[in-house]
N, C-alpha and C positions, 0 to 999 in steps of 0.2 A: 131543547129536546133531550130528553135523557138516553142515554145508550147504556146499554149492560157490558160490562164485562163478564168475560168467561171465565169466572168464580166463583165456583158451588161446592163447597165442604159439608161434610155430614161427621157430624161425632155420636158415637153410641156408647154407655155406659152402662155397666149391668152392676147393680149394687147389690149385693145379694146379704141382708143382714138376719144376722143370727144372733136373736135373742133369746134369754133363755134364764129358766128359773133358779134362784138359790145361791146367787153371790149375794153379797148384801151392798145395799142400795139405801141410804136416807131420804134423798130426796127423788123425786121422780112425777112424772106425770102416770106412770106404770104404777098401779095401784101393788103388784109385786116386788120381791126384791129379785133382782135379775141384772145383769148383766149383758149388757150393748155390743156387739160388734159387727160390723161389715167387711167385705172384702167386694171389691172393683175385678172384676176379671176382664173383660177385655176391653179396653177403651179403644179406638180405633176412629181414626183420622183421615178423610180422603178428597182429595181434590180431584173433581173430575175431570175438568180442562187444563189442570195440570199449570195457570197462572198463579196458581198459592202455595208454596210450600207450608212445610209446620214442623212442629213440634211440639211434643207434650212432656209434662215432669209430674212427678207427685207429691207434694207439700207437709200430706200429713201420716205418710211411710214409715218405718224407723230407719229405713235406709234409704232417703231419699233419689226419685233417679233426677237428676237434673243432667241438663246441658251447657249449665255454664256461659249461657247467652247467646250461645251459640245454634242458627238456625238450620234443622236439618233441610236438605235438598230435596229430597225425595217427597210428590204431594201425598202420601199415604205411612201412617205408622202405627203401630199399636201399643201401648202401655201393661204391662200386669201390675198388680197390687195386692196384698194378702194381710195389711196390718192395719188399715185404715179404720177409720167405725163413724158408726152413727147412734145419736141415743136422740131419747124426746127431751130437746133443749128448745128455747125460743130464739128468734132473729128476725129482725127487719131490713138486715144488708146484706146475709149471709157473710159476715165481717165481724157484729157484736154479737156477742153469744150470751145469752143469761138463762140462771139454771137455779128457780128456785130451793130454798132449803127448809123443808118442810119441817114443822111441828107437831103438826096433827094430819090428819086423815089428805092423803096429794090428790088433786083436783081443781078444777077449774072452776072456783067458787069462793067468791069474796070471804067465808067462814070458815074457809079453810089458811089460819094462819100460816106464818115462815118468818124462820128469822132471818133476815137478810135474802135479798136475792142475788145470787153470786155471777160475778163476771166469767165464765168462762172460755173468753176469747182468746186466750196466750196461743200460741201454733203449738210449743212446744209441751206446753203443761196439758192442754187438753185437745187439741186436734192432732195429737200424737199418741194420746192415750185412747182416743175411740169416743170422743164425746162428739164429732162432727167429721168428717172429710172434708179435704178440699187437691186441688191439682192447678195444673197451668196449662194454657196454649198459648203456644208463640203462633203468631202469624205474620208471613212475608210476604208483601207482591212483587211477584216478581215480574208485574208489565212494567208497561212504558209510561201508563199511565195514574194518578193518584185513584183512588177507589175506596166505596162507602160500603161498607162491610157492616150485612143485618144479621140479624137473629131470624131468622126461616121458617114458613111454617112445618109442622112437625115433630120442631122443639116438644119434648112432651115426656111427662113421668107416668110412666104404666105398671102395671102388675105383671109381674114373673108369669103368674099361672093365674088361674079362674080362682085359688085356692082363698077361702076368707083374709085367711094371715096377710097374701100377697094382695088384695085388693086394696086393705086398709093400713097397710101400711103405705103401698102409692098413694092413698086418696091423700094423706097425712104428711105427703113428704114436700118438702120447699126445697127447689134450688139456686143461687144467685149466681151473677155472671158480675163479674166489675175488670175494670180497665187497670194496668197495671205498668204501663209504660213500656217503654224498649228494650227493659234488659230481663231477663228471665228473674222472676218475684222471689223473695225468702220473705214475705209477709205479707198481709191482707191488707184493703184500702179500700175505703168505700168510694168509688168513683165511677159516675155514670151506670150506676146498680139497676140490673134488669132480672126481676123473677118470675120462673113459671115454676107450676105447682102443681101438686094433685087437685081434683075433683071438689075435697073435701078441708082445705088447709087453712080457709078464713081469711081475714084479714088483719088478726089479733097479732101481737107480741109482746113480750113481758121486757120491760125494761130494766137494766141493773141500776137494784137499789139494795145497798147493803143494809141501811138500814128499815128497811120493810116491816111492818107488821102483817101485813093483810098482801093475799094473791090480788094484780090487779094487771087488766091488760091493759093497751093502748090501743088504737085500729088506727092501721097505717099501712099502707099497701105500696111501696114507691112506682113498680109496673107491675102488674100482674097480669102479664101474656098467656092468661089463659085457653087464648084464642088468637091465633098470629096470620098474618097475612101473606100470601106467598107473592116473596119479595120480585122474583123474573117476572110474574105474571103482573104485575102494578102497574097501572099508566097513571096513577096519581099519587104523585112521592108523600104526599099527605097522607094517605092509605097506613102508612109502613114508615113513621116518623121517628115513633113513638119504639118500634123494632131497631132503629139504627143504633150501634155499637159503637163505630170508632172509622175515621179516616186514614187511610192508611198509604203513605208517598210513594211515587215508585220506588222498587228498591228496599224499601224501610221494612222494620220488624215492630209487631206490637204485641204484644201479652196480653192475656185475659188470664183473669182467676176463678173457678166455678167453684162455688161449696156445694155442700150438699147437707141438709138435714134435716130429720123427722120431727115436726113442727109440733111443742108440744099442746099449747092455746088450742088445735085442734078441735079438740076432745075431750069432757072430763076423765075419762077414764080409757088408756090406747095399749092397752094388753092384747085386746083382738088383732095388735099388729105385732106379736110376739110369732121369732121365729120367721116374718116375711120378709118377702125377696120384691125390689122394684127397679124396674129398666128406667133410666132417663138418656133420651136422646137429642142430643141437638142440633141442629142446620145452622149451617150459614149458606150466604149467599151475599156477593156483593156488585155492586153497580158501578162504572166509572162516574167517577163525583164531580161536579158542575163546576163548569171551565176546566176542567181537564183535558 
């Protein structure tokens, strides 16, 4: 028989991006030249029962805040950020990042060539410079017992306001969750990769191929929680399998890595998301894990 533990974390993320006409731009799923950026303003961490401590850092900052592996005590914390970005890139792990390079007319359409599709997964080349976000959480149990830590229902990318801009850009936006081991991350990895998304994000991604002629997607969804189960209320661990994240020993620390970004395969055309703002939040909640 399964027993819960008293571990219920909630993270909220407010990305609020600001796009915006007249930088110049080669390639893009933005049919404009513009310019990508977001800013994270409150990230915010809380355990309610007070058995999970945390901690969070930010990956793609120019002044990273990290903790040095080091896990805060307190089960509540909050994060700021003001350099991070997002632009319309593709991914299927929120880990590999590829960023066509247009020739002709950008669009989601076989006839529309590119020379190469570019890698732009480096932390430091491009999720430093505004082409993706990403951040970390540390999580510790601090019971007696080992415990299965889900993704909750809730988890979920929403619009800022009613406003066009902020609808379509949530419907557009993908975010990935991956496992990242025990000591606080300085890089991405794709392990045990869980995504929820907007409304409207597909199931498409463009794969890095330098030498490309022709835009082309792939469909490939590894979870897409677009619909999540709420993990306390489960009497069938089958329910919420597919939700589990990571085990975690008494005592022990584990990391997650969340990216964030505006999915370009979308769309032919994702201008209508210039200028918008989209919340992603996401729950945890975890269970004491069988034989414990």
């Amino acid at each position: 028989m399964k027993t819960k533990a008293k571990l219920v974390l909630g993270l909220s993320l407010l990305t609020a991006a600001t796009l915006t006409a007249g930088a110049t731009g080669t390639f893009a799923w933005f049919t404009t030249n513009r310019k990508a950026t977001a800013t994270f303003n409150t990230i915010t961490a809380k355990s309610v029962e007070g058995s999970l401590t945390i901690t969070m850092g930010t990956m793609t900052e120019k002044d990273d805040q990290k903790t040095n592996g080091e896990i805060a005590t307190a089960t509540s914390a909050t994060l700021t950020g003001t350099t991070s970005g997002t632009t319309d890139v593709s991914s299927q792990d929120g880990v590999s990042f590829a960023h066509p390079n247009w020739t002709s007319t950008a669009g989601n359409t076989a006839e529309n060539g590119v020379k190469g599709i570019a890698d732009v997964s480096d932390l430091t080349k491009y999720g430093k410079k505004g082409y993706w976000t990403a951040y970390y959480i540390g999580l510790k149990n601090g019971g007696g017992n080992k415990a299965d830590v889900y993704l909750n229902t809730g988890s979920e990318v929403t619009a800022a306001s009613s406003e066009g801009k902020d609808t379509n850009a949530a419907s557009w936006t993908r975010v990935a969750i991956n496992l990242a081991g025990a000591s606080a991350p300085n890089s991405l990895k794709a392990d045990g990769t869980k995504v929820i998304q907007g409304s409207s994000a597909g199931t498409n991604y463009v794969a890095v191929n330098a030498t490309a002629t022709q835009y082309s997607v792939t469909t490939a969804n590894p979870v897409a929680l677009a619909k999540l189960n709420d993990v306390i209320a489960a009497t069938d661990l089958s329910t919420i399998s597919d939700q589990k994240l990571v085990t975690i020993e008494a005592g022990k620390i584990q990391y997650l890595t969340v990216s964030v970004w505006l999915e370009g395969t979308a769309e032919d055309n994702q201008d209508a998301a210039i200028g918008g703002s989209v919340n992603v939040t996401l729950n945890f909640a975890a269970l004491t894990a069988a034989g414990a």
